[in-house]
PyMOL Python script that loads the backbone (N, CA, C, O; Angstrom):
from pymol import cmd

cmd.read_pdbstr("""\
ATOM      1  N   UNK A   1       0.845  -1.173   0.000  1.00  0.00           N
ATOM      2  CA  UNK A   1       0.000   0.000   0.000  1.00  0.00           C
ATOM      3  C   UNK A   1       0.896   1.243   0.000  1.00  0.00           C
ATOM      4  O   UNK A   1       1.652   1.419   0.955  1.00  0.00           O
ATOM      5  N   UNK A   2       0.871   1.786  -0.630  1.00  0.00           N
ATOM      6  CA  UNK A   2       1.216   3.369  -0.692  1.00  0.00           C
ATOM      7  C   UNK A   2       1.507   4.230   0.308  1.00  0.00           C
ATOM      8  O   UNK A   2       1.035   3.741   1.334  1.00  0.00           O
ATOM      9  N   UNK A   3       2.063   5.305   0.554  1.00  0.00           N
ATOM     10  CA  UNK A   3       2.360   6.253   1.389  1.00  0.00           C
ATOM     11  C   UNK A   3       1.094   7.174   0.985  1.00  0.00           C
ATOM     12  O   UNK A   3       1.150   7.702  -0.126  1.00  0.00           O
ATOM     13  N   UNK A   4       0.027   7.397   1.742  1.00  0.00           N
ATOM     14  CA  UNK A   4      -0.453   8.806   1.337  1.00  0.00           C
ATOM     15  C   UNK A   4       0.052  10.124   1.087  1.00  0.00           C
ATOM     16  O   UNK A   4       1.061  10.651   1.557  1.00  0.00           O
ATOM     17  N   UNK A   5      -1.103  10.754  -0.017  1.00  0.00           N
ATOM     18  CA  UNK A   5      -0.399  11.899  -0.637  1.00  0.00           C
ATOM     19  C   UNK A   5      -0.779  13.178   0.193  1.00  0.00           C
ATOM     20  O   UNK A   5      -1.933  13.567   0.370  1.00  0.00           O
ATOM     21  N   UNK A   6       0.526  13.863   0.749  1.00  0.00           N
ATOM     22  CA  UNK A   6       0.874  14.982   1.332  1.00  0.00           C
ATOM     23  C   UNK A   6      -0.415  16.556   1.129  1.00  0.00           C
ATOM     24  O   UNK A   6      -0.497  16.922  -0.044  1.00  0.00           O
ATOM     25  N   UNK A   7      -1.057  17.148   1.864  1.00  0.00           N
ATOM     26  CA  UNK A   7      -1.895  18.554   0.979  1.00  0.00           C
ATOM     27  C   UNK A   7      -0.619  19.429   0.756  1.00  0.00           C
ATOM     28  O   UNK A   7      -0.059  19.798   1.788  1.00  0.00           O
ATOM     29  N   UNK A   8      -0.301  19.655   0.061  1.00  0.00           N
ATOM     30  CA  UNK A   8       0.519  20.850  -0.166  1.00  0.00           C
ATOM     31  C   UNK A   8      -0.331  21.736  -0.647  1.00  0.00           C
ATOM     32  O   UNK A   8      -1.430  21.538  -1.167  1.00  0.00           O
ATOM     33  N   UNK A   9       0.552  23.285  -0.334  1.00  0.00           N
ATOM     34  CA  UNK A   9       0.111  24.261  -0.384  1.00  0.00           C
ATOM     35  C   UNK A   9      -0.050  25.083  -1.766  1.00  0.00           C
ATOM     36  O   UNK A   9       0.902  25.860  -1.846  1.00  0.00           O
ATOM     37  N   UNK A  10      -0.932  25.201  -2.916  1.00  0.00           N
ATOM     38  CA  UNK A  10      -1.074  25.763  -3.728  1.00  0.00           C
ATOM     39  C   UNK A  10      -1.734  27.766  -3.953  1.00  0.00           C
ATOM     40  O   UNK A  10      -2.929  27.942  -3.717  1.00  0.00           O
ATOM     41  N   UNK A  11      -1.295  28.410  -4.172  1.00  0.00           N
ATOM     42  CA  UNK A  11      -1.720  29.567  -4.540  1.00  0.00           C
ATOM     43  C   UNK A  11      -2.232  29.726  -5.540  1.00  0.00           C
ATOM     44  O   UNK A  11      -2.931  30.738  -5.517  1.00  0.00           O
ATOM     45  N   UNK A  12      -2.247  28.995  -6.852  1.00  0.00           N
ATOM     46  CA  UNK A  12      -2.275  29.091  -8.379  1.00  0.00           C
ATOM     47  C   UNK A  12      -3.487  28.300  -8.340  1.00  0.00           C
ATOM     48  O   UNK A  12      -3.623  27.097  -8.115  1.00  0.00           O
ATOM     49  N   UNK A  13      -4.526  29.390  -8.657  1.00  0.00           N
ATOM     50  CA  UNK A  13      -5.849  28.791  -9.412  1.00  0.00           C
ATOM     51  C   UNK A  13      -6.383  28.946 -10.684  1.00  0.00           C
ATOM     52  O   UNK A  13      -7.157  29.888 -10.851  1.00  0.00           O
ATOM     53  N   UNK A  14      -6.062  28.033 -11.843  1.00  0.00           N
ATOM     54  CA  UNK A  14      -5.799  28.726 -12.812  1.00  0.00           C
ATOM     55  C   UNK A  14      -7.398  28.662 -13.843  1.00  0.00           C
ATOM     56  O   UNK A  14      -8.038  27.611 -13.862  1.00  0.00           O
ATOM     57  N   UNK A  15      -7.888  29.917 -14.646  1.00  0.00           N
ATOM     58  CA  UNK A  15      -8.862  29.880 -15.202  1.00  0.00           C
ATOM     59  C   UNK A  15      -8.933  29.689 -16.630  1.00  0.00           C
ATOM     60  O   UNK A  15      -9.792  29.947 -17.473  1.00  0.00           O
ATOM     61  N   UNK A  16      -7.967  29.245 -16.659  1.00  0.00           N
ATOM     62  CA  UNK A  16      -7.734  28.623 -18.304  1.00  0.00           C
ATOM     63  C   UNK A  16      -7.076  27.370 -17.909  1.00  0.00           C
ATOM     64  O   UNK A  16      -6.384  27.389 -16.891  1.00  0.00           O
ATOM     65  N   UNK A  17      -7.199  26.292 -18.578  1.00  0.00           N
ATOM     66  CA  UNK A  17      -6.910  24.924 -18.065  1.00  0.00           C
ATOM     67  C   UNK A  17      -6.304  23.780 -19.370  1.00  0.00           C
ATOM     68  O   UNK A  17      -6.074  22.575 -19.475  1.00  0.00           O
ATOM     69  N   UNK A  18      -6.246  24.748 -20.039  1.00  0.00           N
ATOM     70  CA  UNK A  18      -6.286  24.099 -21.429  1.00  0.00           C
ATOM     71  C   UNK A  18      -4.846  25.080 -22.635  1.00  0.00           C
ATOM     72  O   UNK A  18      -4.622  26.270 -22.858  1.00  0.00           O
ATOM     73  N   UNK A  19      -4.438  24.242 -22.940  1.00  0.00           N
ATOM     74  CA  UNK A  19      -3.226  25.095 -23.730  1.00  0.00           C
ATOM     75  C   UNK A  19      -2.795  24.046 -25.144  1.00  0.00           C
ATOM     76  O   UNK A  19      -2.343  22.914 -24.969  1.00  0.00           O
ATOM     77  N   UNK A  20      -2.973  24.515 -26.234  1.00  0.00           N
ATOM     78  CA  UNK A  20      -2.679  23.522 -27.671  1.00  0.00           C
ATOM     79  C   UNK A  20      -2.050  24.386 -28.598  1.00  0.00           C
ATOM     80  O   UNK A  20      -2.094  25.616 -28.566  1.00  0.00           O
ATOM     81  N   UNK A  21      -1.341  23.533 -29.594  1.00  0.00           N
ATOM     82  CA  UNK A  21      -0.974  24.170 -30.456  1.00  0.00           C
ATOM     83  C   UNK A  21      -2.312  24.758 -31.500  1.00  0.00           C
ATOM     84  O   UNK A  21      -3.366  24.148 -31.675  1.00  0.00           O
ATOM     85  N   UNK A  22      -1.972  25.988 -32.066  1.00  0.00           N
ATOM     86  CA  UNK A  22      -2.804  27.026 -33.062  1.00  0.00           C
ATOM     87  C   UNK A  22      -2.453  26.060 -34.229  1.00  0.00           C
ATOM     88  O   UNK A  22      -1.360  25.707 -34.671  1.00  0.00           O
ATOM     89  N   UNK A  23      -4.525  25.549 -34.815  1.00  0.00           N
ATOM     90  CA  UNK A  23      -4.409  25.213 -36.022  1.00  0.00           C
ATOM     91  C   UNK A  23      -4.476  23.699 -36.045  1.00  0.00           C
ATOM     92  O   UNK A  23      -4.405  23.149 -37.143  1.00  0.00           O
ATOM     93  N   UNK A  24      -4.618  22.900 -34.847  1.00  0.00           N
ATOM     94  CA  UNK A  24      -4.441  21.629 -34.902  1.00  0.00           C
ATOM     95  C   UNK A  24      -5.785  21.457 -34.202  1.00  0.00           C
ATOM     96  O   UNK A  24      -5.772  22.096 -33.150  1.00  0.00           O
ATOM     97  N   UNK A  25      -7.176  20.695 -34.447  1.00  0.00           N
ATOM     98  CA  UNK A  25      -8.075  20.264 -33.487  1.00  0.00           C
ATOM     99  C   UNK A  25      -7.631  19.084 -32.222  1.00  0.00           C
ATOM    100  O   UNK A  25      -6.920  18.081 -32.275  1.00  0.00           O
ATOM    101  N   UNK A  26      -8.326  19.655 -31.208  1.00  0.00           N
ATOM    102  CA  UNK A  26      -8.261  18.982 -30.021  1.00  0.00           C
ATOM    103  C   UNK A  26      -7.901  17.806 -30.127  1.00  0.00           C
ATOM    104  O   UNK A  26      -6.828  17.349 -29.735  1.00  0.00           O
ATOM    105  N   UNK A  27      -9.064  17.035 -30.845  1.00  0.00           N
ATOM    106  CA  UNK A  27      -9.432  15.478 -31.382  1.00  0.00           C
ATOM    107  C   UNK A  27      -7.792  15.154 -31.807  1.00  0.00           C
ATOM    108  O   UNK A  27      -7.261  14.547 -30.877  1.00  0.00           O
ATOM    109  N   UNK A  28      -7.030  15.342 -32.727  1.00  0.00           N
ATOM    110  CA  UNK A  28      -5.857  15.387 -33.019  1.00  0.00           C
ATOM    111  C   UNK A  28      -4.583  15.132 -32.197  1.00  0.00           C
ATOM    112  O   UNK A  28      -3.591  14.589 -32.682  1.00  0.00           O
ATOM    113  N   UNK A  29      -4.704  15.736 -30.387  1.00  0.00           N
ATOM    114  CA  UNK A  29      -3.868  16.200 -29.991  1.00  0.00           C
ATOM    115  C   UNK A  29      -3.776  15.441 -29.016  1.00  0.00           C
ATOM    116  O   UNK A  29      -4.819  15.209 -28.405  1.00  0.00           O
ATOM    117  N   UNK A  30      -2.172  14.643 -28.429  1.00  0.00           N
ATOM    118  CA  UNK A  30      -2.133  14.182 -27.196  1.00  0.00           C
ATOM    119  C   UNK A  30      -2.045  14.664 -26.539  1.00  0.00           C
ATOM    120  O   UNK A  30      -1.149  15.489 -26.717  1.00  0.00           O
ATOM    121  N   UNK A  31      -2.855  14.779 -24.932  1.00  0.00           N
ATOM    122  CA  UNK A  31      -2.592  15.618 -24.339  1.00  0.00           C
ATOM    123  C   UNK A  31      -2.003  15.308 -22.478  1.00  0.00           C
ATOM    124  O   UNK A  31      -2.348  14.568 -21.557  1.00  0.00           O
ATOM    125  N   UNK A  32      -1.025  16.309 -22.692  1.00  0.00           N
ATOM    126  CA  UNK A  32      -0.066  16.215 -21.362  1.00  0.00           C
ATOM    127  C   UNK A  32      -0.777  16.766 -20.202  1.00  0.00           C
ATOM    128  O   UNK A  32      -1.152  17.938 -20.216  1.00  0.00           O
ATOM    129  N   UNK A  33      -0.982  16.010 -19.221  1.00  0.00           N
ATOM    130  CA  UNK A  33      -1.450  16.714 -17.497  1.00  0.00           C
ATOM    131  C   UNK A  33      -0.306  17.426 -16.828  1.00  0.00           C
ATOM    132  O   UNK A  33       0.836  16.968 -16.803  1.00  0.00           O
ATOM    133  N   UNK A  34      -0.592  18.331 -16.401  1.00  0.00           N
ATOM    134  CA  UNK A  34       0.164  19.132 -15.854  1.00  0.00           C
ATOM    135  C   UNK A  34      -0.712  19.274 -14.071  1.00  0.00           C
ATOM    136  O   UNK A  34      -1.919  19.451 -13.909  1.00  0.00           O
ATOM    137  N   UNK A  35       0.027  19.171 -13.289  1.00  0.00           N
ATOM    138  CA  UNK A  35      -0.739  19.029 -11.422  1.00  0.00           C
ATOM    139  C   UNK A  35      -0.530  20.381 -11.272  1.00  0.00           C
ATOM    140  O   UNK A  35       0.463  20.943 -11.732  1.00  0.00           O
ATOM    141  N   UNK A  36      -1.394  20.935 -10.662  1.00  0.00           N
ATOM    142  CA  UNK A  36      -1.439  21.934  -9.897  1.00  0.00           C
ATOM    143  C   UNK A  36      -0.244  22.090  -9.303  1.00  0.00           C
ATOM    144  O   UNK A  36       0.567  22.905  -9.743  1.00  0.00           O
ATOM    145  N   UNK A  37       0.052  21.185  -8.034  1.00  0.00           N
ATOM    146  CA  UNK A  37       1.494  21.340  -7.800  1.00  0.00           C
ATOM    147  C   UNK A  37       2.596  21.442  -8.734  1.00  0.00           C
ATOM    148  O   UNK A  37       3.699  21.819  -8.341  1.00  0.00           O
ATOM    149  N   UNK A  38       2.310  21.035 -10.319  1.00  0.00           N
ATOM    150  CA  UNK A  38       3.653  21.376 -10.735  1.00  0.00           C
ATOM    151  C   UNK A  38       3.420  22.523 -11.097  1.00  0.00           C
ATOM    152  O   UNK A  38       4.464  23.112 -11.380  1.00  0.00           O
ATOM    153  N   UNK A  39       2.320  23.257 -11.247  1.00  0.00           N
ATOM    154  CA  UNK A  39       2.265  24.712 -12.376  1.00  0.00           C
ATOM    155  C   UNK A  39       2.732  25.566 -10.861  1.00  0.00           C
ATOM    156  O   UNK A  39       3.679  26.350 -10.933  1.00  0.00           O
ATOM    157  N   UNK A  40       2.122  25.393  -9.714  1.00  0.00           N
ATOM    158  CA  UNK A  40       2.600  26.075  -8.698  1.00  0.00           C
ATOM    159  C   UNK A  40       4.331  26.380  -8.351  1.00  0.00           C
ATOM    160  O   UNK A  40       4.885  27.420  -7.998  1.00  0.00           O
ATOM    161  N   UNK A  41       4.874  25.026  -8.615  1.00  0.00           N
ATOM    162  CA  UNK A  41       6.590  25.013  -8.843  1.00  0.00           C
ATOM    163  C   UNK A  41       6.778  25.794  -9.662  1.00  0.00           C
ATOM    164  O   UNK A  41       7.213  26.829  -9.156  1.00  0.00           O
ATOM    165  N   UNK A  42       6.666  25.858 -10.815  1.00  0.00           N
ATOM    166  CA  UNK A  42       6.775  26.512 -11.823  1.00  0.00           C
ATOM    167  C   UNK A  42       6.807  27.855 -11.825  1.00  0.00           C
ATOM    168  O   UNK A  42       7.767  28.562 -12.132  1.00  0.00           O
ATOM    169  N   UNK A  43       5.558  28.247 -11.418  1.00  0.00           N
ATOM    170  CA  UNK A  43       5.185  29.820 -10.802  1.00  0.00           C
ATOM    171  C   UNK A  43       6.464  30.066  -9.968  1.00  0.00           C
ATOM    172  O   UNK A  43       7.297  30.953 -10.152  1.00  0.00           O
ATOM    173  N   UNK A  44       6.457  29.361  -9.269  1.00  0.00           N
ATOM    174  CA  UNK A  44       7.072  29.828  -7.431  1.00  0.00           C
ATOM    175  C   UNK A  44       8.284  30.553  -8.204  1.00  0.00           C
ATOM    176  O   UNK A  44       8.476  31.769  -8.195  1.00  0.00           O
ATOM    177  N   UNK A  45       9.089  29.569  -8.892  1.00  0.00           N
ATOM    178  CA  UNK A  45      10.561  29.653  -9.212  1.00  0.00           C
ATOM    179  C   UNK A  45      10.328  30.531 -10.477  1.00  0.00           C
ATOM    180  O   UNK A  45      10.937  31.542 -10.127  1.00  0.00           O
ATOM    181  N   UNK A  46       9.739  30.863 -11.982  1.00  0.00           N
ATOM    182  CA  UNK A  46       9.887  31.553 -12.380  1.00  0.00           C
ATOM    183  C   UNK A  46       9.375  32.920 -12.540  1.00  0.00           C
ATOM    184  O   UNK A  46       9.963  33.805 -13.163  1.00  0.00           O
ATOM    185  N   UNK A  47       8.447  33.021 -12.048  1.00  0.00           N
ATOM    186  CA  UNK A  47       7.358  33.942 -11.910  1.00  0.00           C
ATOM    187  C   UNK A  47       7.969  35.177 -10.701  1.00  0.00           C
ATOM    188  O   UNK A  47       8.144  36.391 -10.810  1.00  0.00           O
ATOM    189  N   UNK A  48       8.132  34.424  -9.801  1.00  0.00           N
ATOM    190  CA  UNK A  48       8.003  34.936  -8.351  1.00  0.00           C
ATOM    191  C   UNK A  48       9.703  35.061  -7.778  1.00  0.00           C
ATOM    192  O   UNK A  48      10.132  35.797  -6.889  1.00  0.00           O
ATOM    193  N   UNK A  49      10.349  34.212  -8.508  1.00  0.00           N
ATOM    194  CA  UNK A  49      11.934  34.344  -8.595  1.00  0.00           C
ATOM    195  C   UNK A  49      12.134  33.788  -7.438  1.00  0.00           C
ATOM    196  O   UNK A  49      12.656  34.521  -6.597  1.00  0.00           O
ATOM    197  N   UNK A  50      11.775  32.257  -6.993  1.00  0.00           N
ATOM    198  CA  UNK A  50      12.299  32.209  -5.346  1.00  0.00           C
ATOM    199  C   UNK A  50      13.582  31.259  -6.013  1.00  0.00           C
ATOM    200  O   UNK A  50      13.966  30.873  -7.117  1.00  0.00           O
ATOM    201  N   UNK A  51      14.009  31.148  -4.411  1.00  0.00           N
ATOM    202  CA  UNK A  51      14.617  29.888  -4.570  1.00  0.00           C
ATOM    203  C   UNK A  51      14.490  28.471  -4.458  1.00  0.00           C
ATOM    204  O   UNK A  51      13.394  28.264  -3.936  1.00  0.00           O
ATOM    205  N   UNK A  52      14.900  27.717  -4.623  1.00  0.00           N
ATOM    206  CA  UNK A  52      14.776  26.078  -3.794  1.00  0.00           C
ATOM    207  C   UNK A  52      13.795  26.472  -2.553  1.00  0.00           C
ATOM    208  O   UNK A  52      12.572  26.388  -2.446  1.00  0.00           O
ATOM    209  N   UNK A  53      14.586  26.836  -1.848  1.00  0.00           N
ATOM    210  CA  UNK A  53      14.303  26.520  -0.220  1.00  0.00           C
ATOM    211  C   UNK A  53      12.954  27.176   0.033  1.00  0.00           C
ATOM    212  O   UNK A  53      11.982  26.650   0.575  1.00  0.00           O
ATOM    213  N   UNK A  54      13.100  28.931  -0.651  1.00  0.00           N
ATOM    214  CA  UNK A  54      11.883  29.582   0.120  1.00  0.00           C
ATOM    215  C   UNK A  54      10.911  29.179  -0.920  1.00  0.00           C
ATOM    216  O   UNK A  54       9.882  28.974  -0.278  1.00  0.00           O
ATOM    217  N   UNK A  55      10.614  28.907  -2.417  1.00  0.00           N
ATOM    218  CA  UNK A  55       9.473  27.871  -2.630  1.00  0.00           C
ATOM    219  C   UNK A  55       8.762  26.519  -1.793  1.00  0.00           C
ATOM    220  O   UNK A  55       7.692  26.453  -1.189  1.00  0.00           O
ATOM    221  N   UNK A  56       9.742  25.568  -2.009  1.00  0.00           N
ATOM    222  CA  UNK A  56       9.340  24.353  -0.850  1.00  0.00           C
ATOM    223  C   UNK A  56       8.782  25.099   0.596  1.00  0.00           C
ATOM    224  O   UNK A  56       8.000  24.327   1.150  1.00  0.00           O
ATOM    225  N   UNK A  57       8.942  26.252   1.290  1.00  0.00           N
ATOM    226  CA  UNK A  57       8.451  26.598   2.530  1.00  0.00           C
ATOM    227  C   UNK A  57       7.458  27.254   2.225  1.00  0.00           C
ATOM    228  O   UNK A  57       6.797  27.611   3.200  1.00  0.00           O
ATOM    229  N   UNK A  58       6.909  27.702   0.808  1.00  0.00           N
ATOM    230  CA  UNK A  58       5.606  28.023   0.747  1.00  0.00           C
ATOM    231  C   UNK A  58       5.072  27.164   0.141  1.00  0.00           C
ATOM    232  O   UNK A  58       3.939  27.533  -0.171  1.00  0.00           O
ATOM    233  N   UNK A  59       5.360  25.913  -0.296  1.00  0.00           N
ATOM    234  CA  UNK A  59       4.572  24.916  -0.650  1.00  0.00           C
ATOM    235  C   UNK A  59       4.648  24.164   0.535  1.00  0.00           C
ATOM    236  O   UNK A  59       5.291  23.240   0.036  1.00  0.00           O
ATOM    237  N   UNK A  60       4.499  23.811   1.742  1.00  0.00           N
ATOM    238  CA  UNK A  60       4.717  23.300   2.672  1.00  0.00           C
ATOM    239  C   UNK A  60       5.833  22.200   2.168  1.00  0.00           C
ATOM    240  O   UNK A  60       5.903  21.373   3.077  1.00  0.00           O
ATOM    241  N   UNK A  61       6.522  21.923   1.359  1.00  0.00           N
ATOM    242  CA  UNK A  61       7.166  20.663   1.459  1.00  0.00           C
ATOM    243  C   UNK A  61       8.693  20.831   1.608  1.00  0.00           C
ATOM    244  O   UNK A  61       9.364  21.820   1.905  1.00  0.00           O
ATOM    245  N   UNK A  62       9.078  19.397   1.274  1.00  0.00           N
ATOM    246  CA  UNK A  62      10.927  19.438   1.675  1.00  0.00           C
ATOM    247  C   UNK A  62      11.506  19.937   0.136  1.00  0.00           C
ATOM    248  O   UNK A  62      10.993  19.657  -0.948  1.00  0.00           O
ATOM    249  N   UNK A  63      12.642  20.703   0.362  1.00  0.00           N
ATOM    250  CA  UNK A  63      13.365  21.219  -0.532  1.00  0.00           C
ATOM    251  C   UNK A  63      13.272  20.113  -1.792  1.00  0.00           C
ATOM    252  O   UNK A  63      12.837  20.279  -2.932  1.00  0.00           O
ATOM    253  N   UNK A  64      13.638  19.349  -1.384  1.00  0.00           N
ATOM    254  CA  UNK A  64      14.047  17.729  -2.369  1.00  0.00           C
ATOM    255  C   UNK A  64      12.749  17.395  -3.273  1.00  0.00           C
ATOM    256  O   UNK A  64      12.625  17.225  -4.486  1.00  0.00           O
ATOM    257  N   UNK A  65      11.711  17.364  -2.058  1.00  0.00           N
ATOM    258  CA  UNK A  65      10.137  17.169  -3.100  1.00  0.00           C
ATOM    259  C   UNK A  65       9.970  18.125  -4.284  1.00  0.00           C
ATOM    260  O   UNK A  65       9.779  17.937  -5.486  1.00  0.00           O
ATOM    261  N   UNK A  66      10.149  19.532  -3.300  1.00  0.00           N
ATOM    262  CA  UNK A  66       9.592  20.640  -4.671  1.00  0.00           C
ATOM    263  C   UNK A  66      10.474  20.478  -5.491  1.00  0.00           C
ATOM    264  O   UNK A  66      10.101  20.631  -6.655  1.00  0.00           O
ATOM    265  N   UNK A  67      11.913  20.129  -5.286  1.00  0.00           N
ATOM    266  CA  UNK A  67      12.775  20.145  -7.447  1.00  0.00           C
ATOM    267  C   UNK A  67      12.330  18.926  -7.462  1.00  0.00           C
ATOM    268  O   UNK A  67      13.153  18.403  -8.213  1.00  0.00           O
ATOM    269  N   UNK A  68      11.458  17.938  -7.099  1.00  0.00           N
ATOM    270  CA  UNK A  68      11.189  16.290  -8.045  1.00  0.00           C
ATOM    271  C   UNK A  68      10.219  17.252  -8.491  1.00  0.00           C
ATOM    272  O   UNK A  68      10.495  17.537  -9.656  1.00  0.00           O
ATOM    273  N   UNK A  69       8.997  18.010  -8.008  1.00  0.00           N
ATOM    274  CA  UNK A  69       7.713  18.269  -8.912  1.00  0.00           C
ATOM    275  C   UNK A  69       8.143  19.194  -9.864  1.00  0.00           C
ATOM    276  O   UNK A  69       7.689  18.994 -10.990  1.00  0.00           O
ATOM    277  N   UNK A  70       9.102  20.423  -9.696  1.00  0.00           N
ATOM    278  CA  UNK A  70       9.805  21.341 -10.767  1.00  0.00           C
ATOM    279  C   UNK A  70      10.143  20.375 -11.275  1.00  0.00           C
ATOM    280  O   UNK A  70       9.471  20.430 -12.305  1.00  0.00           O
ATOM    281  N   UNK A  71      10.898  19.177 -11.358  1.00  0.00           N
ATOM    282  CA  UNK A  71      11.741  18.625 -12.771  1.00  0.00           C
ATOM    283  C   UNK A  71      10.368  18.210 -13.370  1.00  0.00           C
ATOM    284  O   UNK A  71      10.115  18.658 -14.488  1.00  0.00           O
ATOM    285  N   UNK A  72       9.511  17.461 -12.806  1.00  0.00           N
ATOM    286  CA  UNK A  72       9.094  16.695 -13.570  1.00  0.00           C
ATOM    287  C   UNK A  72       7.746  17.500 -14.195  1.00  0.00           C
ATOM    288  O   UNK A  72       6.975  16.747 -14.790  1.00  0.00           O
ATOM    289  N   UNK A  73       7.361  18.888 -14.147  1.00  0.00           N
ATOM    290  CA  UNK A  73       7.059  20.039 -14.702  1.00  0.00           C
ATOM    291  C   UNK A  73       7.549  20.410 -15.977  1.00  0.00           C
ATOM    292  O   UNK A  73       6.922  20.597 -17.019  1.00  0.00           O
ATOM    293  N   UNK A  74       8.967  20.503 -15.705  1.00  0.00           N
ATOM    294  CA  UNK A  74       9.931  20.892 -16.873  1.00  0.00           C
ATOM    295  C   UNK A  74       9.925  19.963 -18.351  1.00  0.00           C
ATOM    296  O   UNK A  74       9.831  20.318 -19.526  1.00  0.00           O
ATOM    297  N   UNK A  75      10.103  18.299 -17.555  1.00  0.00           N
ATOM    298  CA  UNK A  75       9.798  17.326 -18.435  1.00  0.00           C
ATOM    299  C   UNK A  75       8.214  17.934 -19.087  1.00  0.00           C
ATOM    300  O   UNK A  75       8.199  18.331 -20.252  1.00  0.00           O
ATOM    301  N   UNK A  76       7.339  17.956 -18.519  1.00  0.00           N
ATOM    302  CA  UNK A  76       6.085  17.662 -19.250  1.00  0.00           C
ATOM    303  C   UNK A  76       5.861  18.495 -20.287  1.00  0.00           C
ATOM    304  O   UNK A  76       5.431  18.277 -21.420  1.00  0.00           O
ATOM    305  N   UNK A  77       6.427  20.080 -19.410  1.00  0.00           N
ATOM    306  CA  UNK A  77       6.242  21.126 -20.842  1.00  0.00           C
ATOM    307  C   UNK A  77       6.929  20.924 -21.816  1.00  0.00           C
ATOM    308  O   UNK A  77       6.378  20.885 -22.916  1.00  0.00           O
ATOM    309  N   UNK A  78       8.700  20.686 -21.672  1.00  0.00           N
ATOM    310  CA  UNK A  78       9.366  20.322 -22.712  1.00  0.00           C
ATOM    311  C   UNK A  78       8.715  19.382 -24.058  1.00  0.00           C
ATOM    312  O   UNK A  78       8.886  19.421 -25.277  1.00  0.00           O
ATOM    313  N   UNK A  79       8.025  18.677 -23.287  1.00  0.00           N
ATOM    314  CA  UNK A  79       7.663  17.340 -24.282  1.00  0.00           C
ATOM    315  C   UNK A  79       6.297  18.118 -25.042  1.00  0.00           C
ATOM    316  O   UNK A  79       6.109  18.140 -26.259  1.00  0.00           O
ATOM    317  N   UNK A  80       5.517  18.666 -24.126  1.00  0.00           N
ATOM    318  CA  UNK A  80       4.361  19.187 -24.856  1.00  0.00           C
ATOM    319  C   UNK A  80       5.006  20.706 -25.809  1.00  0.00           C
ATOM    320  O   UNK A  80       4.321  20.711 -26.832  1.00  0.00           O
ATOM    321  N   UNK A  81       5.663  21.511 -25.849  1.00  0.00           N
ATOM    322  CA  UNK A  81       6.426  21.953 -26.869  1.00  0.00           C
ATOM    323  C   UNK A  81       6.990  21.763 -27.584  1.00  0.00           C
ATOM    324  O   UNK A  81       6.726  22.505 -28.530  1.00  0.00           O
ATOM    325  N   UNK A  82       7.828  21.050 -27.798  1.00  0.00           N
ATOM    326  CA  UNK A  82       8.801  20.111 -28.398  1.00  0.00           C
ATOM    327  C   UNK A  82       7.978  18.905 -29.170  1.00  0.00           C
ATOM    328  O   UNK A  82       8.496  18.510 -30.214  1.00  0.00           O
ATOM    329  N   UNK A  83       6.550  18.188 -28.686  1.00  0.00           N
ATOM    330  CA  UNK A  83       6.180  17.384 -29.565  1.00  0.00           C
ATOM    331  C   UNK A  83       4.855  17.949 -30.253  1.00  0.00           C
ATOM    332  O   UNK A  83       4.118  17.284 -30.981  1.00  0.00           O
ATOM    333  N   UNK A  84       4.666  19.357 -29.882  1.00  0.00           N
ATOM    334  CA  UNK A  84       3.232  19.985 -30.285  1.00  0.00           C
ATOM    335  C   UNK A  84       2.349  18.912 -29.530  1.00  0.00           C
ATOM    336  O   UNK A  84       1.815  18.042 -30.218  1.00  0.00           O
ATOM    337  N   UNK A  85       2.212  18.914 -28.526  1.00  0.00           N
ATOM    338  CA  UNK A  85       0.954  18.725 -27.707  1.00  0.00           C
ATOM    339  C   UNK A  85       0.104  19.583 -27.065  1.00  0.00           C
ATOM    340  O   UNK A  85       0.384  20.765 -26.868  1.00  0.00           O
ATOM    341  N   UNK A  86      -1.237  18.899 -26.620  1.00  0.00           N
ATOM    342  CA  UNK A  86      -1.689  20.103 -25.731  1.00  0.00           C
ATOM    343  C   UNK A  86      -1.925  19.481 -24.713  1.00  0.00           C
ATOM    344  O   UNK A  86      -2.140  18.276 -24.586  1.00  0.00           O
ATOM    345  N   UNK A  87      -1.859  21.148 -23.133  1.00  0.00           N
ATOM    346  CA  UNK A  87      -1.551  20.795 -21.750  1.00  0.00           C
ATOM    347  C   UNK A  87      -2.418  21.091 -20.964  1.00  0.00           C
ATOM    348  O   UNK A  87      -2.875  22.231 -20.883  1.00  0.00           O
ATOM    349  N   UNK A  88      -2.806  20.072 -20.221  1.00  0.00           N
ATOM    350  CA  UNK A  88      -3.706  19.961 -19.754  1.00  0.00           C
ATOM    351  C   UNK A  88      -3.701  20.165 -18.164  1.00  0.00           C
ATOM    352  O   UNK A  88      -3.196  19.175 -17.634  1.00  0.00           O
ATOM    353  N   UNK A  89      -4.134  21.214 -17.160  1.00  0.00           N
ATOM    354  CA  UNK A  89      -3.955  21.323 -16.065  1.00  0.00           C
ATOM    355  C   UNK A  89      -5.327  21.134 -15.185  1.00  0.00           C
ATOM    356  O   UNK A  89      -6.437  21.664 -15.126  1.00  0.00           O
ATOM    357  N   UNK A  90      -4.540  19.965 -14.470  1.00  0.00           N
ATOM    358  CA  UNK A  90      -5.587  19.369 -13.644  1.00  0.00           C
ATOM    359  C   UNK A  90      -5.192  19.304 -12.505  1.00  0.00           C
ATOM    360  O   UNK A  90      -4.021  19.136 -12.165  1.00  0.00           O
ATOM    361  N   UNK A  91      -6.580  19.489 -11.465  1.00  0.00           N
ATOM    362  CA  UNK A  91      -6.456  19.421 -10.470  1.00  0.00           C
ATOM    363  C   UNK A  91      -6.905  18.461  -8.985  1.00  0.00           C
ATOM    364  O   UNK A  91      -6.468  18.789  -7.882  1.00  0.00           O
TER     365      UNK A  91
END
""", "prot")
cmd.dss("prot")
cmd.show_as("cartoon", "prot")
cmd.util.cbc("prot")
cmd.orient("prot")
């Protein structure tokens, strides 16, 4: 059985949820999930300019967690740019 999953702390409520390439229908398109927690990483560090440490302390978590959810953020957009996908943020 699993470790249950942690509430971390999100600020980012986002009202667009949906992101594709121009010119391609939906139907067409694979599409990448993106977690709340990662768009929040994301934010924290580029948006807001923190660092490691003082992101993870406003996401309640350990330094180490928030760069696994930043990397694996980075992965998803990369791939959904890089393969023309569209991104899907769920929560």
């Amino acid at each position: 059985m699993p470790r249950p999953r942690l509430c971390r702390k999100t600020e980012f409520n986002p009202e667009v949820t949906y992101f594709k390439p121009q010119g391609i229908p939906m139907r067409d398109l694979e599409v990448i999930e993106l977690t709340i927690e990662e768009m929040e990483s994301y934010r924290l560090r580029h948006l807001d300019n923190l660092d490691q440490k003082e992101a993870a302390l406003k996401m309640h978590t350990s330094p180490s967690t928030y760069q696994r959810i930043l990397y694996s953020a980075y992965e998803k957009i990369a791939k959904a740019l890089i393969g023309g996908k569209a991104i899907k943020i769920v929560k």
